[in-house]
C-alpha positions as CSV (number, residue, x, y, z in Angstrom):
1,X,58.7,-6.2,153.6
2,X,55.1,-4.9,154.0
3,X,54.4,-1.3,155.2
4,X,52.9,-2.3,158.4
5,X,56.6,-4.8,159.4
6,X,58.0,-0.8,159.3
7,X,55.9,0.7,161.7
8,X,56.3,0.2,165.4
9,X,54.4,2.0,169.1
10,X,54.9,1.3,172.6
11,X,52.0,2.5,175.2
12,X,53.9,2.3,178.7
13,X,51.3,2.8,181.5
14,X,52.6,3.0,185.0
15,X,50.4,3.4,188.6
16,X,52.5,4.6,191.8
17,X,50.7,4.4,194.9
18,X,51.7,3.8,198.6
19,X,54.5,6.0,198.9
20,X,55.9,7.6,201.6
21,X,58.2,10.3,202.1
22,X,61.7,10.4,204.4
23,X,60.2,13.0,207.0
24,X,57.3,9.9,206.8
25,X,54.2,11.7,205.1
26,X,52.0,9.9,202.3
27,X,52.6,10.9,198.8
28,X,49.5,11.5,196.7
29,X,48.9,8.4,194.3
30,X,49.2,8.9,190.4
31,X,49.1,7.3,187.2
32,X,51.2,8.4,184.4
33,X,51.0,7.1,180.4
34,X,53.1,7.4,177.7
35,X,52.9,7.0,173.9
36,X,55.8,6.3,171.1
37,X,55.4,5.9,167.6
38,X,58.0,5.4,164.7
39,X,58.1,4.5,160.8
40,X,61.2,3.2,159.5
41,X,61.9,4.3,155.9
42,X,66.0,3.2,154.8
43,X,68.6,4.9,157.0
44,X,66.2,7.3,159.0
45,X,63.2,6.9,161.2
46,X,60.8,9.4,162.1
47,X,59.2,9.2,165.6
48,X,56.9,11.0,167.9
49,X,56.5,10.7,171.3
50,X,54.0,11.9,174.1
51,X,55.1,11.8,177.6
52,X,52.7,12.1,180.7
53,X,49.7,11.8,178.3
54,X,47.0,11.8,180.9
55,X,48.7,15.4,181.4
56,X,48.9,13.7,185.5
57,X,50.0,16.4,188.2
58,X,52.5,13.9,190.5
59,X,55.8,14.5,192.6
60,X,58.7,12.1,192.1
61,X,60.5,14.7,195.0
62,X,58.2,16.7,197.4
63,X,57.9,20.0,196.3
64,X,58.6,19.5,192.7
65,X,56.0,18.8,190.0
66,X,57.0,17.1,187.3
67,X,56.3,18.2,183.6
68,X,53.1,18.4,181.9
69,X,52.0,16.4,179.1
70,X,55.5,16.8,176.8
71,X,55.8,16.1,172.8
72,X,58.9,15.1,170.9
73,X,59.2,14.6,167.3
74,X,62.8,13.8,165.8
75,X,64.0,11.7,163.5
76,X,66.9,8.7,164.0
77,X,69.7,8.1,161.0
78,X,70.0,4.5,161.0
79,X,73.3,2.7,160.8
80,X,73.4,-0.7,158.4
């Protein structure tokens, strides 16, 4: 197996637009990327991941804004 079969990334890009809400105003239009990234070494992987990337101000729910850009880095024991 080379070193590169071990690595893997996913870029997920997503655009909303054209919402509307249930008293029937417009939601504002966003665009929201995220990034993974992982290394499989045996029985454990290391990953990191970066959500919201663009670091993208947007409502799911009226009134609540989401999370800012977030980072996770963890690691995954592998079963064989």
């Amino acid at each position: 197996m080379q070193p590169t079969d071990r690595f893997a990334a996913a870029l997920m890009a997503a655009f909303v637009s054209d919402r509307i809400d249930s008293d029937g105003a417009a939601m504002d239009d966003y665009t929201k990327v995220d990034l993974h990234a992982s290394y499989t070494r045996f029985l454990w992987q290391p990953f990191v991941r970066i959500e919201n990337a663009l670091d993208e101000d947007y409502f799911e729910v009226p009134g609540f804004v989401t999370p800012g850009r977030t980072f996770v880095v963890g690691v995954r024991l592998l079963r064989r």
